[in-house]
Phi, psi and omega in degrees: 000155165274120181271084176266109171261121160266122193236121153272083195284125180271320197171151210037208187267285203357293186315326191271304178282355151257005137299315173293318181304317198287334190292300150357289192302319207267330152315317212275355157286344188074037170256139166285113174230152194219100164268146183222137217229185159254328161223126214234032155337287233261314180331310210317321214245358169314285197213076144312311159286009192032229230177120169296143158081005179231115188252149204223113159292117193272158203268298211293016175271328178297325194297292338162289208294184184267354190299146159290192184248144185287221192251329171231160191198127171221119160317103163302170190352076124098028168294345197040099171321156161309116182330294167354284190304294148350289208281333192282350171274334163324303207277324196278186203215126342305165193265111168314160147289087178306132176230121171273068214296107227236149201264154176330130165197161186251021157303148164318295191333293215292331183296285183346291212257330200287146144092026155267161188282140160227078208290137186252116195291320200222179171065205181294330211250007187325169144083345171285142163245147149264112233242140163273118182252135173203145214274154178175173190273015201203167188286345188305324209246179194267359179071180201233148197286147169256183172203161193246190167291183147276177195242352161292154203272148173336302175345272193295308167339310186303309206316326188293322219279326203121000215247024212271129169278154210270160201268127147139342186296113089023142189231142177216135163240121177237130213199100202219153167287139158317141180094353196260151219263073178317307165303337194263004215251309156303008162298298191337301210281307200309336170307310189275137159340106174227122171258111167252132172251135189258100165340144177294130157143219183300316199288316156358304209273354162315317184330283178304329199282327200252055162309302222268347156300094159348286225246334177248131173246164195220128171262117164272120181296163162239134196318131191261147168281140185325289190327302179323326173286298179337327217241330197282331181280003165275013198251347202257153167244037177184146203208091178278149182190248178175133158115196165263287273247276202293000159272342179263001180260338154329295202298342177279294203342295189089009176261120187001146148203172194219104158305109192250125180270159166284135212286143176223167201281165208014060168058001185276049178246013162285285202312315169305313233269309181289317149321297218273326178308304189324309206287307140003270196318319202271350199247358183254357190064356172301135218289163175312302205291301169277354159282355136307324184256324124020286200304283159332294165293359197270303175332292182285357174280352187214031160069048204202041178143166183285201202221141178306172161292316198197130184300106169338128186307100195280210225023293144339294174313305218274326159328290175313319183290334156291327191287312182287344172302311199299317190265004117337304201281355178295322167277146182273148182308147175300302188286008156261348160257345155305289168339290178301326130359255207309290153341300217264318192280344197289318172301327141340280182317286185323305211284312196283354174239052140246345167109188156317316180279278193336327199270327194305304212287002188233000000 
């Protein structure tokens, strides 16, 4: 099938890099895709070699141009393709499959709401249905975007990179939103040898904080091609990180990390946070005690409380992150339930511009 992905970039990468994964994913299917962006900036050090079967598009090329709309067409979070496009989706016959693609959560909410109908009453799009899709943790849900390992050992992996820790050294990668409590996070760090590499941004400022410290020094990274970020959180033994698209790829790593959501107004991105811990905690078996202190340290990493008394038992921890992996893998991937999805409404569609006897044959 042909593929229309819509990407709105609002701020930082995410919008753009779980786009770009999705595109990936559905090529690496043998799907013809057209991301169509606003700004496709960030592609250069993202996906510098771009990608077979994925054609990358300008938005205002959609308002304008004359294309048709492919067999499927999906909104990232809720952008709304251009009325242009829309109204050329109107038209053709059979009528792509709208996927409004939706953002993550480990809410009660997303089991509800995924995979419902939104019939378009008005606008370019009269007559169109719209499907809610959402990405999630349970069979009720759309699954997670994936990533693979690198096939080299941690090590050697760092050692190629530039990045080899000093022997007895610890590796930490911090990759943080403005706000995140820096000062208080070398303290933290500081009993153990620690090498932190820091993502371009706020994470920067570690450099300068940890001169004064015995045990940690810190390297500023340079935007990384996506497969590379990738590859560098199986590398690591500890994964600070922010956002949807490097926290679900944290969670395949399968190494300790700490999740900073992005800040939303009356705290509800605490409320995502604490969901997504429950459900962590009851499918990982992690013991009370360190799902406590867990607990604790995610808060305060996210400006919503003190800092533990004692750095949760990383042992303990990185079992539970194996454990949560396995039963990830257990679930089918978001871009292969897309494909089926899609695939189930295109056939509807088909059957339904056909009349009657098509309606019978279904």
């Amino acid at each position: 099938m042909r593929w229309d992905v819509f990407c709105r970039v609002i701020d930082n990468y995410g919008d753009i890099g779980v786009c770009w994964r999705l595109c990936r994913a559905l090529a690496e299917r043998d799907q013809m895709v057209r991301l169509w962006v606003d700004d496709a900036s960030a592609l250069g050090w993202m996906a510098p070699s771009g990608r077979a079967s994925v054609e990358v598009h300008a938005w205002s090329a959609a308002e304008n141009s004359t294309v048709a709309a492919g067999d499927v067409v999906i909104e990232a979070f809720g952008c709304d393709p251009p009325a242009g496009f829309v109204g050329r989706m109107a038209a053709r016959s059979p009528a792509p499959v709208w996927i409004n693609l939706e953002y993550l959560s480990a809410e009660d909410y997303v089991e509800r709401s995924h995979g419902l109908a939104s019939p378009q009453g008005c606008g370019a799009g009269q007559g169109l249905t719209k499907w809610f899709y959402y990405p999630g943790y349970t069979a009720a849900t759309g699954g997670l975007l994936r990533s693979s390992a690198p096939r080299e050992a941690p090590s050697a992996w760092l050692a190629a990179h530039g990045w080899a820790p000093r022997p007895g050294e610890r590796t930490v990668l911090v990759f943080c939103y403005p706000g995140a409590p820096l000062d208080a996070l070398v303290p933290a760090l500081g009993p153990a040898p620690t090498q932190l590499l820091c993502a371009p941004g706020t994470a920067a400022g570690l450099v300068e904080r940890v001169q004064a410290s015995p045990h940690l020094r810190a390297r500023c990274l340079p935007h990384l091609p996506q497969v590379t970020f990738d590859e560098l959180l199986h590398c690591t033994d500890l994964n600070l990180v922010r956002g949807e698209d490097s926290f679900v790829q944290a969670q395949w790593a399968a190494v300790p990390f700490i999740w900073q959501p992005y800040v939303q107004p009356d705290g509800v991105h605490l409320a995502k946070l604490d969901a997504f811990l429950d459900r962590f905690v009851a499918a990982s078996g992690l013991a009370a005690p360190h799902a406590g202190a867990l607990r604790q340290l995610w808060h305060a990493w996210s400006g919503a409380g003190p800092w533990p008394g004692s750095w949760p038992d990383e042992s303990a921890w990185r079992c539970a992150c194996l454990r949560w992996r396995a039963g990830l893998l257990a679930q089918a991937d978001l871009a292969g339930q897309l494909i089926q999805f899609a695939r189930e409404k295109a056939r509807i569609l088909g059957f339904a511009s056909t009349g009657t006897e098509g309606t019978k044959r279904d």
